[in-house]
C-alpha positions in Angstrom: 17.1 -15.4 -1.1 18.1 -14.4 -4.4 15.7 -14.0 -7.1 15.7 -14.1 -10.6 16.0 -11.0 -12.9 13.2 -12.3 -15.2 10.7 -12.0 -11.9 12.1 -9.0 -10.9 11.3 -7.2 -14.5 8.1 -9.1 -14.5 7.4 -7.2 -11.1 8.8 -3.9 -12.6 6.7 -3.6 -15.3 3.5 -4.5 -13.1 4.1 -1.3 -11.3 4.9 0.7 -13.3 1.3 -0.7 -15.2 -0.4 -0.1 -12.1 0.8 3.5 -12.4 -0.7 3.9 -15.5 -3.7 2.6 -14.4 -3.5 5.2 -11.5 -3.0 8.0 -14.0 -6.0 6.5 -16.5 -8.4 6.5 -12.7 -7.6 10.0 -12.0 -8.0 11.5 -15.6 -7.9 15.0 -16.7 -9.9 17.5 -14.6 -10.6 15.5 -10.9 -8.2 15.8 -8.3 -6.7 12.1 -6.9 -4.2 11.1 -4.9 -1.0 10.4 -7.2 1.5 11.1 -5.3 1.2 8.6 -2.9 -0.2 5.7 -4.6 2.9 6.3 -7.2 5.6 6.0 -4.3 3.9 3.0 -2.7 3.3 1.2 -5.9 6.3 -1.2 -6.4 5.2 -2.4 -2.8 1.3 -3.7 -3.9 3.0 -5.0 -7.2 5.1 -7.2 -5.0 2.3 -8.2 -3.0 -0.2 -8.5 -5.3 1.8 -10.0 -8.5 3.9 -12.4 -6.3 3.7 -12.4 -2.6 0.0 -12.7 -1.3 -2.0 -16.0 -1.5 -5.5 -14.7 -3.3 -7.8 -15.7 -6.1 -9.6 -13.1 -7.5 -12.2 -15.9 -9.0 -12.9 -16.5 -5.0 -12.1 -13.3 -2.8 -13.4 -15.3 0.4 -10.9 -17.7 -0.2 -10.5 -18.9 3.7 -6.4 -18.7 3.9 -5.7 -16.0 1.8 -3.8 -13.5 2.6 -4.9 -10.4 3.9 -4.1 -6.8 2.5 -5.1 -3.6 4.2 -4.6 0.0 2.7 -4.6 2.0 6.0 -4.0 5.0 3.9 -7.0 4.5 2.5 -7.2 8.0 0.4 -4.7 5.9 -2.3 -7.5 3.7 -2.7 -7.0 4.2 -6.7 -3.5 2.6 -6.4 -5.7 -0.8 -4.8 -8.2 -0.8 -7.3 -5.6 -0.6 -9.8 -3.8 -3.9 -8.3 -7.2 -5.7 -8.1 -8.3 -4.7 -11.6 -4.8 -6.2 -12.9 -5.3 -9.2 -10.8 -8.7 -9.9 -12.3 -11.4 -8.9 -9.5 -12.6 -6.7 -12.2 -12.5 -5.4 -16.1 -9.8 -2.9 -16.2 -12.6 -0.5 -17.8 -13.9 -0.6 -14.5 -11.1 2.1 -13.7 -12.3 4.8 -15.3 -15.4 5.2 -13.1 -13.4 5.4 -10.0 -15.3 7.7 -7.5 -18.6 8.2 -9.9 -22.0 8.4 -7.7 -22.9 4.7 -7.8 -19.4 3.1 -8.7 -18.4 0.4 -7.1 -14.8 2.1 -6.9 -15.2 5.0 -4.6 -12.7 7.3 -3.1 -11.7 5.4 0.1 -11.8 1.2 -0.5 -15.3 0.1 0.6 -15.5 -3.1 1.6 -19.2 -3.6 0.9 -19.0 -3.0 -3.0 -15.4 -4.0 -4.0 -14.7 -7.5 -4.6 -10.7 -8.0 -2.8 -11.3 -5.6 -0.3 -11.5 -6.5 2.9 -12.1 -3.1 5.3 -13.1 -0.2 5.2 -9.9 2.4 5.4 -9.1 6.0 5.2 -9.7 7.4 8.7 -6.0 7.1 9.7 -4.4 5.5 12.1 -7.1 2.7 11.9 -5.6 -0.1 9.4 -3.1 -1.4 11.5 -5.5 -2.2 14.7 -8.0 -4.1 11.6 -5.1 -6.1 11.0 -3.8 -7.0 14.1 -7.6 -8.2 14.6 -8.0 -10.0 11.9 -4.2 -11.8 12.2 -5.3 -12.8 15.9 -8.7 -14.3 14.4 -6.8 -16.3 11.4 -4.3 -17.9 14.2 -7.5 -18.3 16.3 -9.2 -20.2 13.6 -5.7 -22.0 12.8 -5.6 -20.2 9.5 -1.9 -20.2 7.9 -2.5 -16.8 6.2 -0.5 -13.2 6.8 -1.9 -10.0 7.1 -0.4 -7.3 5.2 -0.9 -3.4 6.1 0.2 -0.4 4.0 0.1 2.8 6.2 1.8 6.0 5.2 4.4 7.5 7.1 2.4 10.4 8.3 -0.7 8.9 9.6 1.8 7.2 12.2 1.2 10.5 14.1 -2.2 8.9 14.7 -1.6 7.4 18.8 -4.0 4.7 17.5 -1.2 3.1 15.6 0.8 3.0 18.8 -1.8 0.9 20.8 -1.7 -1.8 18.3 1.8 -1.5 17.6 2.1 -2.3 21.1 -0.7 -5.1 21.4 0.5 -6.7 18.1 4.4 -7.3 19.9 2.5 -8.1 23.3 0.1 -10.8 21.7 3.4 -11.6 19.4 1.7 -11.5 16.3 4.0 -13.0 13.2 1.6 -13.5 10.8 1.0 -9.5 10.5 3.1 -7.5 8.2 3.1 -3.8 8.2 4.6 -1.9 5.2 5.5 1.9 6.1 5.4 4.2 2.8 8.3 6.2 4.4 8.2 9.2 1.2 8.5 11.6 4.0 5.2 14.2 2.8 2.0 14.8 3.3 -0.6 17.2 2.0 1.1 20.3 3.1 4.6 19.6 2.8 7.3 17.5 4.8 6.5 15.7 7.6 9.9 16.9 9.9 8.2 20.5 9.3 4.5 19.3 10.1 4.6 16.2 12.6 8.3 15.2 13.3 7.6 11.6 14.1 11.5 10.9 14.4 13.8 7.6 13.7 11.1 5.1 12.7 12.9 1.8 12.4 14.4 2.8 16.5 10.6 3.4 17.2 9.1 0.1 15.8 12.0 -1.3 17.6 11.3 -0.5 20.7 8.0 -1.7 20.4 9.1 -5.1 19.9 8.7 -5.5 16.2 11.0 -7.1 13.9 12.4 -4.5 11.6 13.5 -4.4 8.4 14.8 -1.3 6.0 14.5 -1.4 2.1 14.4 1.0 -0.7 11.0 0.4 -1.8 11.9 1.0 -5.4 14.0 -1.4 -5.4 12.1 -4.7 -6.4 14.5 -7.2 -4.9 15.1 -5.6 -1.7 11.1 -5.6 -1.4 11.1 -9.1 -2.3 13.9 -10.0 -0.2 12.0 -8.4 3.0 8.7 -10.0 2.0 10.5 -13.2 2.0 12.0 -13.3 5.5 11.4 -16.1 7.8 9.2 -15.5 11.0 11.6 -14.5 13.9 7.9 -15.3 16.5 7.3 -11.3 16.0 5.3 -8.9 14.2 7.2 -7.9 11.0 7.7 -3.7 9.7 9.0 -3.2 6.3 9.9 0.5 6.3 10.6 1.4 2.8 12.0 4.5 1.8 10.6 6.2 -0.9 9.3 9.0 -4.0 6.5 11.0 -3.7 5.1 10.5 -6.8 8.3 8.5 -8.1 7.8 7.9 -11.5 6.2 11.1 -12.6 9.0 13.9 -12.8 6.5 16.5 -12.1 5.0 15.2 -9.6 8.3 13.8 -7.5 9.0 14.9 -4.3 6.1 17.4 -5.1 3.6 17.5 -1.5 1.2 19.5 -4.6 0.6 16.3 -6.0 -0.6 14.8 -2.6 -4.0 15.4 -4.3 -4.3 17.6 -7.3 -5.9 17.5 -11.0 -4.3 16.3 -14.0 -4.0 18.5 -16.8 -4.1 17.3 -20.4 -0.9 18.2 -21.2 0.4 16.1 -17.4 -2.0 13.7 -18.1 -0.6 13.0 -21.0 3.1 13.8 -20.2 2.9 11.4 -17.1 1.5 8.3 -19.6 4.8 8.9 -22.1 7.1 9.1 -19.0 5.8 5.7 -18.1 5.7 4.0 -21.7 
Protein backbone atom coordinates (compact mmCIF):
# COMPACT_ATOMS: atom_id res chain seq x y z
CA UNK A 1 0.00 0.00 0.00
CA UNK A 2 1.21 3.28 -0.91
CA UNK A 3 0.60 6.24 1.02
CA UNK A 4 0.46 9.71 0.52
CA UNK A 5 3.36 12.16 1.04
CA UNK A 6 1.12 14.64 2.80
CA UNK A 7 0.45 11.75 5.68
CA UNK A 8 3.79 10.74 5.68
CA UNK A 9 5.06 14.57 6.64
CA UNK A 10 2.07 14.79 8.81
CA UNK A 11 3.64 11.68 10.66
CA UNK A 12 7.17 13.19 10.42
CA UNK A 13 6.59 16.18 12.10
CA UNK A 14 4.56 14.28 14.93
CA UNK A 15 7.75 12.61 15.89
CA UNK A 16 9.88 14.72 15.65
CA UNK A 17 7.20 16.95 18.16
CA UNK A 18 7.14 14.04 20.32
CA UNK A 19 10.92 14.46 20.60
CA UNK A 20 10.64 17.78 21.65
CA UNK A 21 8.28 16.92 24.06
CA UNK A 22 10.80 14.23 25.32
CA UNK A 23 13.53 16.78 25.56
CA UNK A 24 10.96 19.52 27.33
CA UNK A 25 10.05 16.10 30.10
CA UNK A 26 13.64 15.50 30.80
CA UNK A 27 14.84 19.26 31.21
CA UNK A 28 18.06 20.58 32.29
CA UNK A 29 19.66 18.88 35.40
CA UNK A 30 17.60 15.19 35.73
CA UNK A 31 18.82 12.30 34.01
CA UNK A 32 16.05 10.56 31.46
CA UNK A 33 16.10 8.13 29.06
CA UNK A 34 16.59 10.01 25.56
CA UNK A 35 18.25 7.86 23.80
CA UNK A 36 15.87 5.32 23.49
CA UNK A 37 12.62 7.04 23.37
CA UNK A 38 14.41 9.30 20.41
CA UNK A 39 15.21 6.05 18.25
CA UNK A 40 11.81 4.42 18.90
CA UNK A 41 9.85 7.59 18.33
CA UNK A 42 8.77 7.54 14.54
CA UNK A 43 7.27 3.99 15.62
CA UNK A 44 4.63 5.55 18.50
CA UNK A 45 4.03 8.47 16.02
CA UNK A 46 2.80 5.93 13.63
CA UNK A 47 0.84 4.19 16.05
CA UNK A 48 -0.39 6.78 17.87
CA UNK A 49 -1.10 9.59 15.01
CA UNK A 50 -2.47 6.96 12.53
CA UNK A 51 -2.48 3.29 13.17
CA UNK A 52 -4.14 2.45 16.68
CA UNK A 53 -7.97 2.74 17.24
CA UNK A 54 -8.17 4.95 20.63
CA UNK A 55 -10.06 8.00 21.98
CA UNK A 56 -8.33 9.74 24.46
CA UNK A 57 -11.99 11.35 25.49
CA UNK A 58 -12.67 7.40 26.48
CA UNK A 59 -9.46 5.42 27.32
CA UNK A 60 -11.68 2.21 28.15
CA UNK A 61 -13.01 2.33 24.87
CA UNK A 62 -13.92 -1.60 24.60
CA UNK A 63 -12.13 -2.27 20.94
CA UNK A 64 -9.37 -0.10 21.08
CA UNK A 65 -6.36 -0.93 20.35
CA UNK A 66 -3.88 -1.94 22.78
CA UNK A 67 -0.27 -0.41 23.15
CA UNK A 68 2.36 -1.78 25.58
CA UNK A 69 5.81 -0.06 26.27
CA UNK A 70 7.71 -3.17 27.51
CA UNK A 71 10.65 -1.03 27.75
CA UNK A 72 9.05 0.76 30.11
CA UNK A 73 12.13 3.11 31.35
CA UNK A 74 11.14 5.32 27.86
CA UNK A 75 7.99 5.92 29.52
CA UNK A 76 8.61 9.83 28.77
CA UNK A 77 8.50 8.95 24.99
CA UNK A 78 4.54 7.47 25.89
CA UNK A 79 3.57 10.24 27.85
CA UNK A 80 4.69 12.37 25.21
CA UNK A 81 2.36 10.50 22.55
CA UNK A 82 -0.57 10.59 24.99
CA UNK A 83 -0.20 14.18 25.91
CA UNK A 84 -0.20 14.96 21.94
CA UNK A 85 -3.16 12.79 21.47
CA UNK A 86 -5.09 14.63 24.15
CA UNK A 87 -5.22 12.27 27.39
CA UNK A 88 -3.68 15.21 29.01
CA UNK A 89 -2.55 19.11 28.82
CA UNK A 90 0.80 19.06 27.31
CA UNK A 91 1.91 21.15 30.55
CA UNK A 92 1.35 18.08 32.18
CA UNK A 93 4.96 17.07 30.68
CA UNK A 94 6.95 18.97 32.66
CA UNK A 95 6.19 17.24 35.97
CA UNK A 96 7.23 13.98 34.65
CA UNK A 97 8.65 11.84 37.60
CA UNK A 98 7.77 14.61 40.48
CA UNK A 99 6.68 12.88 43.91
CA UNK A 100 2.95 12.87 43.32
CA UNK A 101 2.80 13.21 39.45
CA UNK A 102 0.73 11.34 37.71
CA UNK A 103 3.68 10.82 35.06
CA UNK A 104 6.22 8.75 36.90
CA UNK A 105 9.38 7.16 35.65
CA UNK A 106 8.07 3.75 34.43
CA UNK A 107 4.09 4.07 32.88
CA UNK A 108 1.78 3.28 35.82
CA UNK A 109 -1.28 2.14 34.86
CA UNK A 110 -3.15 3.22 37.94
CA UNK A 111 -2.63 7.12 37.52
CA UNK A 112 -2.12 7.63 33.73
CA UNK A 113 -5.10 7.83 31.61
CA UNK A 114 -3.95 5.59 28.02
CA UNK A 115 -1.99 3.32 29.78
CA UNK A 116 -2.87 0.12 30.09
CA UNK A 117 0.11 -1.91 32.23
CA UNK A 118 2.36 -1.50 34.28
CA UNK A 119 6.08 -1.98 32.37
CA UNK A 120 9.65 -1.64 32.99
CA UNK A 121 10.75 -4.88 34.53
CA UNK A 122 11.94 -6.31 31.15
CA UNK A 123 11.10 -9.04 29.42
CA UNK A 124 7.49 -8.69 30.78
CA UNK A 125 5.49 -6.57 28.05
CA UNK A 126 5.24 -9.07 25.56
CA UNK A 127 3.67 -11.97 27.91
CA UNK A 128 0.85 -8.73 28.99
CA UNK A 129 0.13 -8.61 25.51
CA UNK A 130 -0.13 -11.89 24.46
CA UNK A 131 -2.75 -12.04 27.49
CA UNK A 132 -4.59 -9.43 26.78
CA UNK A 133 -4.77 -10.34 22.66
CA UNK A 134 -5.99 -13.96 23.83
CA UNK A 135 -8.74 -12.14 26.19
CA UNK A 136 -9.86 -9.48 23.21
CA UNK A 137 -10.35 -12.68 20.72
CA UNK A 138 -11.97 -14.49 23.75
CA UNK A 139 -14.40 -11.65 24.21
CA UNK A 140 -14.68 -11.43 20.26
CA UNK A 141 -13.09 -8.03 20.44
CA UNK A 142 -11.65 -6.91 16.86
CA UNK A 143 -8.81 -4.92 18.43
CA UNK A 144 -4.69 -5.47 18.04
CA UNK A 145 -2.24 -5.44 20.59
CA UNK A 146 0.80 -3.56 19.94
CA UNK A 147 4.22 -4.07 22.03
CA UNK A 148 7.35 -1.99 21.87
CA UNK A 149 10.26 -3.95 23.46
CA UNK A 150 13.84 -2.94 22.99
CA UNK A 151 16.30 -5.00 21.52
CA UNK A 152 18.19 -5.76 24.58
CA UNK A 153 15.64 -6.74 27.01
CA UNK A 154 15.09 -9.79 24.45
CA UNK A 155 17.92 -11.38 26.48
CA UNK A 156 15.14 -11.61 29.05
CA UNK A 157 14.06 -15.84 28.58
CA UNK A 158 10.63 -14.44 29.58
CA UNK A 159 10.25 -13.04 26.09
CA UNK A 160 10.91 -16.41 24.69
CA UNK A 161 8.02 -18.26 26.48
CA UNK A 162 5.55 -15.95 25.08
CA UNK A 163 7.20 -15.75 21.88
CA UNK A 164 6.57 -19.25 21.81
CA UNK A 165 2.93 -19.41 23.34
CA UNK A 166 1.90 -16.42 21.14
CA UNK A 167 2.86 -18.69 17.60
CA UNK A 168 1.41 -21.87 19.54
CA UNK A 169 -2.04 -20.18 20.40
CA UNK A 170 -1.48 -18.38 16.78
CA UNK A 171 -2.12 -15.06 17.97
CA UNK A 172 -2.68 -12.39 14.83
CA UNK A 173 -4.13 -9.77 16.59
CA UNK A 174 -0.64 -9.11 18.54
CA UNK A 175 1.99 -6.91 17.12
CA UNK A 176 5.41 -6.69 18.49
CA UNK A 177 7.68 -3.76 17.46
CA UNK A 178 11.55 -4.51 18.24
CA UNK A 179 13.60 -1.04 18.76
CA UNK A 180 16.52 -2.84 17.08
CA UNK A 181 19.22 0.46 17.81
CA UNK A 182 21.60 -2.19 18.85
CA UNK A 183 22.71 -0.41 22.72
CA UNK A 184 22.08 -0.50 25.91
CA UNK A 185 23.25 1.28 29.06
CA UNK A 186 26.74 0.25 28.78
CA UNK A 187 27.46 0.01 25.32
CA UNK A 188 26.57 -2.40 22.33
CA UNK A 189 24.63 -5.22 22.77
CA UNK A 190 27.09 -7.81 20.38
CA UNK A 191 29.80 -6.80 23.32
CA UNK A 192 27.21 -7.16 26.27
CA UNK A 193 24.49 -9.92 25.33
CA UNK A 194 24.95 -11.10 21.72
CA UNK A 195 21.44 -12.07 21.10
CA UNK A 196 22.24 -12.88 17.30
CA UNK A 197 20.08 -12.69 13.84
CA UNK A 198 16.71 -11.53 15.24
CA UNK A 199 14.37 -11.71 12.23
CA UNK A 200 15.97 -15.88 11.82
CA UNK A 201 15.04 -16.00 15.61
CA UNK A 202 11.43 -14.68 15.58
CA UNK A 203 11.25 -16.91 12.60
CA UNK A 204 11.81 -19.86 13.99
CA UNK A 205 9.45 -19.19 16.53
CA UNK A 206 6.66 -19.12 14.10
CA UNK A 207 6.07 -15.38 13.83
CA UNK A 208 5.54 -13.49 10.82
CA UNK A 209 8.38 -11.23 10.17
CA UNK A 210 8.89 -8.16 8.84
CA UNK A 211 12.13 -5.79 8.50
CA UNK A 212 11.95 -1.91 8.20
CA UNK A 213 13.99 1.07 8.82
CA UNK A 214 12.10 2.56 11.51
CA UNK A 215 13.00 6.06 10.45
CA UNK A 216 11.60 5.62 7.65
CA UNK A 217 7.85 6.57 7.94
CA UNK A 218 6.40 4.67 5.03
CA UNK A 219 8.24 1.51 5.50
CA UNK A 220 6.65 1.76 9.23
CA UNK A 221 3.44 2.36 7.73
CA UNK A 222 3.70 -0.12 5.12
CA UNK A 223 4.54 -2.96 7.90
CA UNK A 224 1.71 -1.70 10.15
CA UNK A 225 -0.50 -2.09 7.28
CA UNK A 226 0.04 -5.72 6.43
CA UNK A 227 -2.72 -8.16 6.22
CA UNK A 228 -2.99 -11.02 8.87
CA UNK A 229 -1.09 -14.07 7.48
CA UNK A 230 -3.22 -16.27 10.84
CA UNK A 231 0.20 -15.49 12.87
CA UNK A 232 1.61 -13.29 15.36
CA UNK A 233 3.25 -10.27 13.60
CA UNK A 234 7.26 -8.71 14.52
CA UNK A 235 8.24 -5.51 13.09
CA UNK A 236 11.93 -5.39 13.66
CA UNK A 237 12.98 -1.93 12.94
CA UNK A 238 16.38 -0.84 12.66
CA UNK A 239 17.31 2.13 14.22
CA UNK A 240 19.41 5.53 16.05
CA UNK A 241 20.10 5.72 19.43
CA UNK A 242 19.07 8.87 20.09
CA UNK A 243 18.50 9.66 16.20
CA UNK A 244 17.64 13.07 15.99
CA UNK A 245 20.04 14.50 18.49
CA UNK A 246 23.64 14.58 17.00
CA UNK A 247 25.09 14.36 20.32
CA UNK A 248 23.37 11.97 21.59
CA UNK A 249 23.39 9.43 18.31
CA UNK A 250 24.69 6.24 18.52
CA UNK A 251 25.91 7.59 21.98
CA UNK A 252 25.04 4.30 24.79
CA UNK A 253 25.93 7.78 27.36
CA UNK A 254 22.67 9.04 26.52
CA UNK A 255 20.96 5.68 27.56
CA UNK A 256 20.11 7.88 30.62
CA UNK A 257 21.98 10.96 31.35
CA UNK A 258 21.18 14.80 32.24
CA UNK A 259 20.73 17.58 29.90
CA UNK A 260 22.77 20.47 30.07
CA UNK A 261 21.60 23.92 29.23
CA UNK A 262 23.69 24.41 26.53
CA UNK A 263 22.28 20.29 25.08
CA UNK A 264 19.09 21.11 26.19
CA UNK A 265 18.93 23.77 24.30
CA UNK A 266 21.15 22.67 21.29
CA UNK A 267 18.96 19.41 20.99
CA UNK A 268 15.54 21.88 20.74
CA UNK A 269 17.30 23.92 17.67
CA UNK A 270 18.36 20.67 16.05
CA UNK A 271 14.75 19.71 15.99
CA UNK A 272 13.10 23.14 15.00
Amino acid sequence: MTHSKDLINHLEQKAKTLRKHVVESIGVGPAGHLGGSFSAADIVAALYFHKMRHDPKNPKLPNRDRFLLSKGHVAILQYSALAEAGYFPVSELKNTKAIGSMLQGHPDVLRTPGVEAGTGSLGQGLSIGLGMALGLRMDNIDAKVYVLCGDGELAEGQNWEAIMAAAAYKADNLVALVDQNRLQAQGKIEERFNIGPLPAKWAAFGWDVIEVDGHNMGEILTALDKPNTGKPTVIIAETIKGKGASFAENNPAYHNAPLTTELYNQVLAELA
